[in-house]
ROSE-4610 file (N, C-alpha, C; in Angstrom, 1 decimal, always signed):
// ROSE-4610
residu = [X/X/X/X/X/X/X/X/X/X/X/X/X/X/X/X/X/X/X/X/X/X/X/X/X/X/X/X/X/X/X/X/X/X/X/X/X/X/X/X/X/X/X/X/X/X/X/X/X/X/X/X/X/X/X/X/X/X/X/X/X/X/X/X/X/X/X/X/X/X/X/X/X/X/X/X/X/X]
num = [1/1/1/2/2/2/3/3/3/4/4/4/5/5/5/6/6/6/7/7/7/8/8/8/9/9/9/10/10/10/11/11/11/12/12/12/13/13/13/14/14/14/15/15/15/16/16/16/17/17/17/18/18/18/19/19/19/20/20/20/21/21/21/22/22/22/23/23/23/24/24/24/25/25/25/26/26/26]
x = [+99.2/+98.1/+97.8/+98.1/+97.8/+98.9/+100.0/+101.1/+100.8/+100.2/+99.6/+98.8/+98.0/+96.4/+97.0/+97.6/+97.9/+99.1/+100.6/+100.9/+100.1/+99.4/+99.0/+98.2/+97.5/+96.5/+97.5/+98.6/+99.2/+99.6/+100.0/+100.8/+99.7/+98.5/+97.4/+97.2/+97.1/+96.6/+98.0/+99.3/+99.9/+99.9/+99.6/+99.5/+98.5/+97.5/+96.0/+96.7/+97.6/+97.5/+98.6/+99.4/+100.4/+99.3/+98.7/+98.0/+97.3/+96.6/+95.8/+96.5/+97.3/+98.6/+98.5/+99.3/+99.5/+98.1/+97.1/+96.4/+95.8/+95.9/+95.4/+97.0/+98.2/+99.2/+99.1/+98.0/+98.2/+96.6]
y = [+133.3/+133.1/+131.6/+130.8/+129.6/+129.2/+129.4/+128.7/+128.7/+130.0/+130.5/+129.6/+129.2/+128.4/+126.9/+126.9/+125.3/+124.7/+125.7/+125.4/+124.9/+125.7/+125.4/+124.3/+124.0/+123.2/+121.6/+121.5/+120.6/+120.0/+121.5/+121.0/+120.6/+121.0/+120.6/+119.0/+118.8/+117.5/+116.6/+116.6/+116.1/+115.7/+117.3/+116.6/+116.1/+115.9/+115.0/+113.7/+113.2/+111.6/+111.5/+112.2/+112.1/+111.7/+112.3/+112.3/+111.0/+110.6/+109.5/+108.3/+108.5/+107.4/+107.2/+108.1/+107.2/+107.1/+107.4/+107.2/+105.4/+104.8/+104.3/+102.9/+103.4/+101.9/+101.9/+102.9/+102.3/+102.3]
z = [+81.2/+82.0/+82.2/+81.1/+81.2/+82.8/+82.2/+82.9/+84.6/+84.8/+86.0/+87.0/+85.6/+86.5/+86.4/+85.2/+85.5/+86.4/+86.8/+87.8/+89.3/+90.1/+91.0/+90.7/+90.0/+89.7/+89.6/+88.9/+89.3/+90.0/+91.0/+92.0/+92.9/+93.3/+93.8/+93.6/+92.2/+92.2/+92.2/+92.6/+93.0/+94.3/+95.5/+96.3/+97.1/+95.8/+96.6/+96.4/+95.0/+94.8/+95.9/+96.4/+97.4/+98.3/+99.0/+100.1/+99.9/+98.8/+98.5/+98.2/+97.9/+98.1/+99.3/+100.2/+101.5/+102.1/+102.1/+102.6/+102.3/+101.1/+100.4/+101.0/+101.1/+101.4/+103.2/+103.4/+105.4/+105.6]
């Protein structure tokens, strides 16, 4: 169950700093 919630949840906040990254070098 754990593995469950905390996959997405990673991969989520990966691709916010993705997103926030580039948002953040243009």
């Amino acid at each position: 169950g754990y593995f469950i919630l905390c996959y997405p949840l990673s991969r989520y906040s990966r691709y916010l700093e993705n997103k926030f990254n580039a948002s953040h070098h243009h």
